[in-house]
C-alpha positions as CSV (number, residue, x, y, z in Angstrom):
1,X,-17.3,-29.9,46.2
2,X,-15.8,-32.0,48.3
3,X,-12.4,-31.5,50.2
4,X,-10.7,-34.2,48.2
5,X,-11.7,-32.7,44.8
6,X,-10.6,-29.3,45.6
7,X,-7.1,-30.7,46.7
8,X,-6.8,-32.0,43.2
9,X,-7.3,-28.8,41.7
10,X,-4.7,-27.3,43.6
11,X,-1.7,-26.6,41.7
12,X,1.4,-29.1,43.0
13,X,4.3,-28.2,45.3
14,X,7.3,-26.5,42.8
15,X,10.1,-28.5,43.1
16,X,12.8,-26.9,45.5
17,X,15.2,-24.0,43.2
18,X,18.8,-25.7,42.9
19,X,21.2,-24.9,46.0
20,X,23.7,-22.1,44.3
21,X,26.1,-23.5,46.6
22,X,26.4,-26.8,45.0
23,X,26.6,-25.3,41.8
24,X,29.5,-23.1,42.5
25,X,31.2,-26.1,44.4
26,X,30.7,-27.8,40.9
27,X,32.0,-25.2,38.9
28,X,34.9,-24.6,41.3
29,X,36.0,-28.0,42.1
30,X,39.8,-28.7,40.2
31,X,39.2,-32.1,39.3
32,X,35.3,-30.7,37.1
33,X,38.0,-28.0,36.1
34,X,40.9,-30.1,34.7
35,X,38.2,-32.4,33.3
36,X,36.5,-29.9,31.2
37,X,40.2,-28.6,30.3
38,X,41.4,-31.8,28.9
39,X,37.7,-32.2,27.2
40,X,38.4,-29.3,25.2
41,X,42.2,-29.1,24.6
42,X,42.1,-33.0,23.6
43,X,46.5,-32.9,23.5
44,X,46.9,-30.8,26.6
45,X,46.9,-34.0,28.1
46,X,49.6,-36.0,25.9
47,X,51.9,-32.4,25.4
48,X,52.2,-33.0,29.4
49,X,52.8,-36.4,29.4
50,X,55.7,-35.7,26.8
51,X,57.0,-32.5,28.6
52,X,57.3,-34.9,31.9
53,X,59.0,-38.1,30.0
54,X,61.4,-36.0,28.4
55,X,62.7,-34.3,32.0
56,X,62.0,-37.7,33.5
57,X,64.6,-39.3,31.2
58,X,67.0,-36.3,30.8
59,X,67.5,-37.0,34.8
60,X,67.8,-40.7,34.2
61,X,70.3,-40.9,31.5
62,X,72.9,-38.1,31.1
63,X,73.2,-39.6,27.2
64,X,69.2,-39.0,26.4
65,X,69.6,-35.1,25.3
66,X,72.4,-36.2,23.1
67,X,72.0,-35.3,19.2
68,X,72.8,-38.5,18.3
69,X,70.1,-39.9,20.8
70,X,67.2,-37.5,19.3
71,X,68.1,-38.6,15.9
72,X,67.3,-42.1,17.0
73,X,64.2,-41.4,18.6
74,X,63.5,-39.2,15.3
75,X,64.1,-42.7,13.0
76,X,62.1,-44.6,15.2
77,X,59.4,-42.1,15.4
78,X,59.3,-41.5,11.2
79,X,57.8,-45.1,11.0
80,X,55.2,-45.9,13.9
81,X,54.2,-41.9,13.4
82,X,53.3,-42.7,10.1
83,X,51.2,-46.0,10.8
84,X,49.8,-44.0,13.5
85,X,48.4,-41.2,10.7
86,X,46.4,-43.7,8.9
87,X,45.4,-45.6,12.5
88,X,43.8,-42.1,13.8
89,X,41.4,-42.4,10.6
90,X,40.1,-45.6,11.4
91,X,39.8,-45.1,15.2
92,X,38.0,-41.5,14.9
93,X,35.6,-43.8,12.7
94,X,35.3,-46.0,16.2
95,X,36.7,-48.8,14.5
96,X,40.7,-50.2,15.2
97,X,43.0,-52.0,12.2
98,X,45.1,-54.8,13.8
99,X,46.2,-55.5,10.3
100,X,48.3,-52.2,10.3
101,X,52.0,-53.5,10.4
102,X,50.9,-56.6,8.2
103,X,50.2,-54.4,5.2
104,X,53.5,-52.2,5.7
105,X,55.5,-55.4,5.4
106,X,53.4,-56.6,2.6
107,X,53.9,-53.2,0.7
108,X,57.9,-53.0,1.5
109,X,58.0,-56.6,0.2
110,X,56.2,-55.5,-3.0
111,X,58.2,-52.9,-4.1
112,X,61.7,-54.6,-3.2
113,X,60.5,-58.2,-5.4
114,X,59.1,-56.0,-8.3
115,X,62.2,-54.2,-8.6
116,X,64.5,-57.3,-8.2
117,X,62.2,-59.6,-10.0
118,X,60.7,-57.4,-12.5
119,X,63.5,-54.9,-12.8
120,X,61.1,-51.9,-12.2
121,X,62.6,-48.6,-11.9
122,X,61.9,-46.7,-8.1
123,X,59.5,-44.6,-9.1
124,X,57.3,-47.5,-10.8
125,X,58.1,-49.8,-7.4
126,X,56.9,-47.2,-5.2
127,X,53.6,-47.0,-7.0
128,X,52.9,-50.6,-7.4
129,X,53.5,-50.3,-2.9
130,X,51.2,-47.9,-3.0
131,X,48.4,-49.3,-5.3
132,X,49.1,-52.4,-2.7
133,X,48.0,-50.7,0.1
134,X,45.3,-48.9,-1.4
135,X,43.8,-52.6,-1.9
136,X,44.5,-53.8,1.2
137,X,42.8,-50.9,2.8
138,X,39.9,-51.5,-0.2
139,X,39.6,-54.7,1.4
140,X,39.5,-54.0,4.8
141,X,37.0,-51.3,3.8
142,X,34.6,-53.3,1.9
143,X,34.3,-56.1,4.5
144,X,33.5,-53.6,7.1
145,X,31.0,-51.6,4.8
146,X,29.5,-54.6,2.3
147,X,29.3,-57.2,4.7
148,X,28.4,-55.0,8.0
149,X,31.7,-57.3,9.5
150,X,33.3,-55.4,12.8
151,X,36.3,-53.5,12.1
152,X,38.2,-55.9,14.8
153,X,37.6,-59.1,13.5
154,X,37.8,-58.2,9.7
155,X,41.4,-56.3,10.5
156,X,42.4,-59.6,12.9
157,X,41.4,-61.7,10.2
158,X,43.5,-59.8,7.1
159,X,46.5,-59.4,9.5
160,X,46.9,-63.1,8.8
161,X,46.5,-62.8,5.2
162,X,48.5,-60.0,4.8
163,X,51.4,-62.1,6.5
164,X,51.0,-65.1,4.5
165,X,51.1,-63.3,1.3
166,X,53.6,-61.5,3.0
167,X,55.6,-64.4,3.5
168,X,55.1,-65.9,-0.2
169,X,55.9,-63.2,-2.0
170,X,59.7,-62.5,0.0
171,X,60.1,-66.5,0.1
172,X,61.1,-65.0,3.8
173,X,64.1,-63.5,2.5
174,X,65.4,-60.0,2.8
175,X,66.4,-57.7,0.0
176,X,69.2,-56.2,0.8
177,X,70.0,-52.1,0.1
178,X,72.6,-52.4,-2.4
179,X,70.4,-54.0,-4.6
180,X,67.0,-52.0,-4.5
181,X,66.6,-49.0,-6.1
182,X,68.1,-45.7,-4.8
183,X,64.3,-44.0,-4.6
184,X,63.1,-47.1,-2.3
185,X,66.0,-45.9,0.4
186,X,65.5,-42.2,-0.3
187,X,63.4,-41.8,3.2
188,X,66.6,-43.4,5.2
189,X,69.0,-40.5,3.7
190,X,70.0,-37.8,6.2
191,X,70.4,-34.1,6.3
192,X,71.7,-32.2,9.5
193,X,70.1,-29.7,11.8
194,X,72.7,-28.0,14.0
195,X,74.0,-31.3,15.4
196,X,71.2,-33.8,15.3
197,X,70.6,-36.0,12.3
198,X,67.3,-36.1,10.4
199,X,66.4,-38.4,7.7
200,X,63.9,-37.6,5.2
201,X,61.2,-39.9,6.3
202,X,60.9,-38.3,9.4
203,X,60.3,-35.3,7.2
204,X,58.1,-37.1,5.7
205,X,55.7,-38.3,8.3
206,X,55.5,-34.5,9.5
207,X,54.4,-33.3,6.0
208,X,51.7,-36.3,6.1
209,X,50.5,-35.5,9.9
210,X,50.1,-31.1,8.8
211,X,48.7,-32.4,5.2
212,X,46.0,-34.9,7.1
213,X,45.2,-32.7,10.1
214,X,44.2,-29.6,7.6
215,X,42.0,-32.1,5.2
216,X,40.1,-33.2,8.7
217,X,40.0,-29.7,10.1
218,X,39.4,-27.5,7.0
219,X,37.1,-30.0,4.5
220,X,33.6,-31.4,4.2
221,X,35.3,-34.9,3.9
222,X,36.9,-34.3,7.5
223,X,34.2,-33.0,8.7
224,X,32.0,-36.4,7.7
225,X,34.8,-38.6,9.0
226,X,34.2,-36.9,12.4
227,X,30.7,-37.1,12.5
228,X,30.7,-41.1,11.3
229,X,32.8,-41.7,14.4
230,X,30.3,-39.6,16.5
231,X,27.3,-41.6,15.6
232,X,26.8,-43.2,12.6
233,X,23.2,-43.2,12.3
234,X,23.0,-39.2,13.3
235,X,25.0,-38.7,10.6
236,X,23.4,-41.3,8.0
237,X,20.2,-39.7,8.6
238,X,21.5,-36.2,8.6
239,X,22.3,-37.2,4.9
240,X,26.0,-38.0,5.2
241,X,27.0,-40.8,3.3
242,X,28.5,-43.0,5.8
243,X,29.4,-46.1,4.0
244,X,31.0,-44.3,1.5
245,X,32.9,-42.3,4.1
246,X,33.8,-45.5,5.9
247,X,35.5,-47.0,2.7
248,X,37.0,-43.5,1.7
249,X,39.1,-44.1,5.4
250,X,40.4,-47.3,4.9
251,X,41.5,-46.4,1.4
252,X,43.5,-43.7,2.5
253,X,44.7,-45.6,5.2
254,X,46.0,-48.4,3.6
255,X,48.0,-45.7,1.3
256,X,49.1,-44.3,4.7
257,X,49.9,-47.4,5.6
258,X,52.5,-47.9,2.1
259,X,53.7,-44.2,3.1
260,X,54.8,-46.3,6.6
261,X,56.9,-49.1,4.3
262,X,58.7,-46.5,2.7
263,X,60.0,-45.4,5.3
264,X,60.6,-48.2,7.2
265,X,62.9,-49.3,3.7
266,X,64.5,-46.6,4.8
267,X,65.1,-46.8,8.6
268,X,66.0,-50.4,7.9
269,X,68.2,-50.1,4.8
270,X,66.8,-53.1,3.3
271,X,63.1,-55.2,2.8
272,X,62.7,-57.5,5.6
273,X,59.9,-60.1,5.5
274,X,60.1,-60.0,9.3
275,X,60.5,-55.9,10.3
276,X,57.9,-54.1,12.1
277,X,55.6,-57.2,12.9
278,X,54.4,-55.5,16.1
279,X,54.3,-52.0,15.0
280,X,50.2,-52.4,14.9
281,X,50.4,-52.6,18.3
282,X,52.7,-49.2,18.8
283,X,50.7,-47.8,16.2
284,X,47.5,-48.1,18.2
285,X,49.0,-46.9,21.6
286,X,50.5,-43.9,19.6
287,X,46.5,-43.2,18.9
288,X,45.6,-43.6,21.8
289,X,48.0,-41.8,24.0
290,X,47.7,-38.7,21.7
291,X,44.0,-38.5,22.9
292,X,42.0,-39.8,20.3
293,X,38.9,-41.9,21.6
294,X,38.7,-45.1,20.8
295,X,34.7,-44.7,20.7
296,X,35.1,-42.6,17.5
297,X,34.2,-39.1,16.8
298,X,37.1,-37.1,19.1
299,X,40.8,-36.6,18.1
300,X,43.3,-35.0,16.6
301,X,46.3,-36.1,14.4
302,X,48.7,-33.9,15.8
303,X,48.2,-35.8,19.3
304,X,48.9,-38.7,17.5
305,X,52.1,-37.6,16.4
306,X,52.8,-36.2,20.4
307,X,51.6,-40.2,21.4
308,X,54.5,-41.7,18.7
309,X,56.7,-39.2,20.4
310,X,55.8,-40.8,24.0
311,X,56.1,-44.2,22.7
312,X,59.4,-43.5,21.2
313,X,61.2,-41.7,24.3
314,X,59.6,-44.1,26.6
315,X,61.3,-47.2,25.0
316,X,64.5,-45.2,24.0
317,X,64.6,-43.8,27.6
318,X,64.1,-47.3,29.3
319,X,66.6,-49.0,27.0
320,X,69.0,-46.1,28.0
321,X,68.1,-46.8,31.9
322,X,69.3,-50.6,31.4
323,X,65.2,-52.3,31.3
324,X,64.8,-54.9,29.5
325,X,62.0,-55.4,26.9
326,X,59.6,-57.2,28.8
327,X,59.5,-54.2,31.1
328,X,59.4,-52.0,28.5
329,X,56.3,-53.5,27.1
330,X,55.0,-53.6,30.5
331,X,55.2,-50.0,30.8
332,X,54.0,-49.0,27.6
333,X,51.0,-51.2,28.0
334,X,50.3,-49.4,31.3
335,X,50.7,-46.4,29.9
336,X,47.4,-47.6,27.4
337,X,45.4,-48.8,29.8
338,X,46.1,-45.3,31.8
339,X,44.8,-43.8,28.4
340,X,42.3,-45.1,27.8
341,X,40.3,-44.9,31.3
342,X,41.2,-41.2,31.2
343,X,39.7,-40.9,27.5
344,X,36.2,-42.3,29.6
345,X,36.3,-40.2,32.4
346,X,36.7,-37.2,30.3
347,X,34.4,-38.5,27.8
348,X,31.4,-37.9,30.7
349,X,32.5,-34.4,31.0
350,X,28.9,-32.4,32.0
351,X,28.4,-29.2,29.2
């Protein structure tokens, strides 16, 4: 046999045994550390960012730790918390609703017109809201599901419809407080703790956020909605029901969503045509500051309600400071874009 025949027979050259050293470098370096940290406690990251805001502003302005101040970031936390609930479904899904603050005013209008127009009592008011957004969200939901439409441009797309509708039904005119029913401004009434203020809607949206983050932690339904936004075909073939679970979300969200124009009734004291316009646009940052991936599939509500808090303080605090609302903007839309490259870099966290 010739030399070259035995040299094929000879087994090949083991690949070199990994250096311990780089391993341990790897599993001691702070940055891999804090990584795998944040990758597993998903609102250590936002409970920071709050923790520093709120010291940051207490510094600034000596009126920010005020009772009458918290109750005012409390108000305007109640309604972009409660948008945010119903924005974390859709987003853990990997899909984003830009038609958010549309359907709130579209809900608000419909309860305040069918209790002028109509003279329905509160109660039936507030259910024909809710039934209202329960469509809208069927809507959304069946676009996205029937017609395999992305979430982006189907939600871009209602936004405008929503407004319109929005627009005909109010004659863009507000209903005033005195003459809606007492039920519609129930979530704007306040009740005191020690000093500060709290209305009910703010109590309210914390019920919702506990009631929402035990269905997705604690039932089969929350435990589809998780593994849709993971990866929809894993969970499709694993038997999972995806469509269905993708119409379920929008559903609930759009009764989330009603939930929101209650409150905002409430905060407001009366149905305006043209309140919270833009609050699709806090809503979403509230998401995604409280840690919830836009790529689906990682969250938690409970960050959510931590990101409304950041939102809140962070535009209270810089209003308090003397900026103007440009700058405010500008800062919240850093704080996004901050966000969401941190949600990537943890996102290629090594198991």
């Amino acid at each position: 046999m010739s030399n070259s025949d035995t040299s094929a027979l000879r087994p090949s050259a083991a690949p070199p045994p990994p250096d311990p050293r780089v391993e341990e470098g790897e599993r001691r370096s702070p940055l891999l550390y804090v990584q795998r940290l944040l990758h597993a406690q998903a609102t250590l990251g936002p409970a920071a960012v709050l923790v520093v805001a709120v010291i940051a502003f207490s510094l600034v302005s000596p009126n920010f730790l005020q009772p009458g101040n918290i109750s005012l970031v409390l108000q305007q936390t109640a309604v972009i918390g409660t948008l945010a609930v119903g924005q974390t479904l859709i987003i853990l899904t990997a899909g984003i609703d830009l038609s958010v603050g549309a359907v709130m005013v579209l809900c608000s209008m419909v309860m305040a017109r069918l209790s002028i127009d109509l003279g329905l009592p509160g109660p039936a008011a507030l259910l024909a809201g809710f039934l209202c957004g329960a469509a809208c969200g069927l809507l959304n939901g069946t676009l996205v599901t029937r017609l395999n439409l992305p979430p982006f441009i189907v939600t871009l797309g209602a936004m405008n419809i929503y407004f319109a509708l929005n627009l005909w039904i109010s004659s863009s005119e507000t209903v005033r407080g005195t003459d809606l029913p007492q039920l519609l401004l129930w979530t704007g009434e306040v009740f005191r703790v020690g000093q500060t203020s709290v209305t009910y809607g703010s109590v309210l949206m914390l019920l919702l956020v506990a009631v929402l983050a035990y269905v997705l932690k604690a039932t089969t339904w929350g435990r589809h909605v998780y593994a849709t936004g993971d990866d929809r075909e894993a969970a499709r073939l694993s038997g999972i029901r995806t469509k269905r679970v993708l119409l379920s979300v929008y559903v609930t969200a759009g009764l989330i969503y009603a939930v929101g124009a209650w409150v905002l009734i409430g905060r407001v004291g009366a149905a305006s045509p043209q309140a919270g316009e833009m609050d699709n646009l806090d809503s979403i940052t509230a998401v995604v500051l409280g840690g919830t991936s836009l790529f689906g599939g990682r969250g938690l509500v409970v960050g959510t309600l931590i990101g409304a808090l950041i939102v809140g303080i962070c535009r209270n605090g810089l209003s308090l400071a003397g900026v103007e609302v440009l700058w405010q903007n500008f800062a919240v839309g850093v704080l996004v874009i901050i966000a969401v490259s941190l949600d990537q870099w943890i996102r290629k966290v090594k198991a």
